[in-house]
N, C-alpha and C positions, 0 to 999 in steps of 0.2 A: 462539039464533043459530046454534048449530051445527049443531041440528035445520034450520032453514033451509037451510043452507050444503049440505047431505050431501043433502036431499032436492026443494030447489025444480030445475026441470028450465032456468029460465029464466039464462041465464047474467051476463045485470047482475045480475039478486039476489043471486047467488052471488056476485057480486065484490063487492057492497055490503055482505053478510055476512059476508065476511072481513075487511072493513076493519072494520067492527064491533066482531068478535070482536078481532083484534089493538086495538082501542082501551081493550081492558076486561081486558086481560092485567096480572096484578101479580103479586109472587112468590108469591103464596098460591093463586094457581090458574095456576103457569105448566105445571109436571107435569101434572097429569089435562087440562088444557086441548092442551097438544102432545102429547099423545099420542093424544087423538081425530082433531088433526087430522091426524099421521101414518099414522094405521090411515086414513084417507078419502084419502090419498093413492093407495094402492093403489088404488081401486075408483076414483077421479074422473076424469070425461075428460079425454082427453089433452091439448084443446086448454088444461085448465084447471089440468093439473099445474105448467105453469111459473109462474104465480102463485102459487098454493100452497105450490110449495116455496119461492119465492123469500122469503115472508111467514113459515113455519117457520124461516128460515136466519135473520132480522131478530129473531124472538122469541129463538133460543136467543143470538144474540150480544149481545141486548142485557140478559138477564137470567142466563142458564147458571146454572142450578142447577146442583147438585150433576156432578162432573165423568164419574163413570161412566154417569150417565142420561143426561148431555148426548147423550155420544158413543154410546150406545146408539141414542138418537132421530137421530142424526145420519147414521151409518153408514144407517138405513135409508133416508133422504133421499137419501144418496148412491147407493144401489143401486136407486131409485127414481126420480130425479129425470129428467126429460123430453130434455134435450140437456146438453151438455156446461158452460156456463158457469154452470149450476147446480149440476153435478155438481163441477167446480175449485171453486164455494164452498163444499159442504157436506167436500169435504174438505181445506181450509182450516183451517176451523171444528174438524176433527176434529184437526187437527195441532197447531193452539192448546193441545188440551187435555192431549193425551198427556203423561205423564209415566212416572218409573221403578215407581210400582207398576201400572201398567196398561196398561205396552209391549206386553204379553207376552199378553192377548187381544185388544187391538187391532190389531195385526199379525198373529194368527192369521186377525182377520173382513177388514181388507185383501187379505190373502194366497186366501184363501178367495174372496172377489167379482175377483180378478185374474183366474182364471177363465173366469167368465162376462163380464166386463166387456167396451163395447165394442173394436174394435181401436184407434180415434182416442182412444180415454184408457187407455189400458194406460202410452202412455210419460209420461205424466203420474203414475200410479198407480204406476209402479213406483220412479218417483223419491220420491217423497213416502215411499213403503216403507221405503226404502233410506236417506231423510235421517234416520226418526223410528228406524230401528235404531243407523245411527252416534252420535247423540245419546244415544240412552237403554238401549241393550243393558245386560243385566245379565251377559252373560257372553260369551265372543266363539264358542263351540261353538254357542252357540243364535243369534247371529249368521250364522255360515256355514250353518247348516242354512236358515235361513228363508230368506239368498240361493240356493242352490242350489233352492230350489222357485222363488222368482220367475226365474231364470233357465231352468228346465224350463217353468213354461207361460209364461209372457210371454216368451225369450232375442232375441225378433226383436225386439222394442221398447225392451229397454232401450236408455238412452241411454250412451253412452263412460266419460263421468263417473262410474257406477255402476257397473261391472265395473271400471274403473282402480283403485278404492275399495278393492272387493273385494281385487284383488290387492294392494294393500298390509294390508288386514285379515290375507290368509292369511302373508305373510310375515313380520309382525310376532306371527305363532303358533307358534311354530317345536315347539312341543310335538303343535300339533294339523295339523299338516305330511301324517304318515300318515294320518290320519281324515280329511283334507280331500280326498286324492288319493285315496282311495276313494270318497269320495262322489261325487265327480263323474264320477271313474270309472264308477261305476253310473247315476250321470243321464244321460248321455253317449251311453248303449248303449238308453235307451230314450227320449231326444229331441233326437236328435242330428240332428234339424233345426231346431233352435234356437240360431240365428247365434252369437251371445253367449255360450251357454253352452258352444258346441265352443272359443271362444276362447278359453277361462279352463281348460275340461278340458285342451287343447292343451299350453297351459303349465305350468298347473301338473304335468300327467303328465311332462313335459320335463322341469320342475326334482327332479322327488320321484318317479321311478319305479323308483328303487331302494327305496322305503319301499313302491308298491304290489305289487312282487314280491316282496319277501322279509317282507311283513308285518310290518314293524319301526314302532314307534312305536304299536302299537294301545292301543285305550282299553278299557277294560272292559267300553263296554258293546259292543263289536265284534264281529264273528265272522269266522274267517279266511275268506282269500278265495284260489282258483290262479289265477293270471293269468301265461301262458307270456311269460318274457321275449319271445321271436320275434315274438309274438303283439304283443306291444307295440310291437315295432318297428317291425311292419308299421301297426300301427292307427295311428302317428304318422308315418308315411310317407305313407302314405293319406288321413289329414287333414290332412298339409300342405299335399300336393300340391289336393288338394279344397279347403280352405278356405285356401290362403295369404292371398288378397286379404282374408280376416277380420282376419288378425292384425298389421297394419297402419293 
């Protein structure tokens, strides 16, 4: 059936072969069976991807093996899938799964497809991000760093709720206060057209920019940095006046 499905050109067969194939799915052939059909995602016509995946997203919720395959197969669904409302289900399905020992590359391949992703699901993607870090972070340093990248490429999409977040993440770190106002420091100066992300640099350089000049509070794995008080003054004068209407 799958030989059918990948190579008949006529497209009722093809949809009669998928209903087929999903009728003969058991947990002994749910792996090698989704995973042919996710490799023939890539390569199937377009107009036939949204069944497809829609049919992949129905096998894995109704059976999900094992939890790291799932969301292997899934993620590529989602980076895959034809329009959006397939896309909001495969990563659903991927939220379901996560958990604390596999926050930490599943966030890395979110973070990663953020990216390239289109711009009408970025604010959708970046929340989903941001909810499975607050839930599951195993530490709050590997927290702010993976914000401070969704806020460098996505800062226009996120939504309110997620930088608000954030700022109470950083002020309930009071140790990682300096490391935090460095880093966005440095995101700041190379995307600092990213709405979002000047808002959260804005402030937190406002609250802690006596820790970015005098280097105080560094971490080990850090390296110092000269940042001319004046120089700061001026760059928070300049982004105020430039981005007020953000910080509201």
């Amino acid at each position: 059936m799958v030989k059918v499905l990948t190579q008949d050109p006529d497209s009722s067969i093809r949809e009669r072969a998928l209903e087929l194939v999903c009728l003969l799915v058991n947990e002994s052939n749910v792996k090698p069976l989704t995973k042919e059909l996710v490799d023939y995602l890539e390569v199937s016509e377009p107009e036939f991807k949204g069944d497809l995946t829609a049919k992949i997203c129905s096998i894995m919720e109704k059976f999900s093996p094992e939890k790291i395959w799932c969301i292997d197969q899934m993620v590529k669904v989602l980076t895959q899938g034809p329009d959006s409302s397939i896309r909001k289900r495969a990563l659903e399905l991927v939220c379901l799964l996560v958990n604390e020992s596999n926050v930490k590359p599943l966030t890395k391949e979110l973070v990663d497809y953020l990216e390239v992703s289109e711009p009408e699901f970025k604010g959708d993607l970046t929340a989903k991000i941001c909810s499975i870090m607050e839930k599951f972070s195993p530490e709050k340093i590997w927290c702010i760093d993976q914000m401070v990248k969704v806020l460098t490429q996505a800062g226009n999409y996120v939504k309110d709720e997620v930088w608000h977040a954030l700022i109470i993440v950083i002020t309930n770190a009071p140790n990682l206060h300096g490391y935090t106002v460095k880093a966005l420091n440095k995101a700041v100066q190379t995307a600092g057209g990213q709405e979002t992300l000047v808002r959260v640099a804005v402030w937190c350089i406002g609250e802690y920019r006596e820790m970015l000049v005098g280097n105080s509070g560094m971490l080990d794995v850090e390296e110092r940095i000269n940042v001319c008080s004046c120089f700061l003054k001026v760059f928070l004068i300049f982004f105020y006046h430039q981005n007020s209407r953000l910080l509201y």
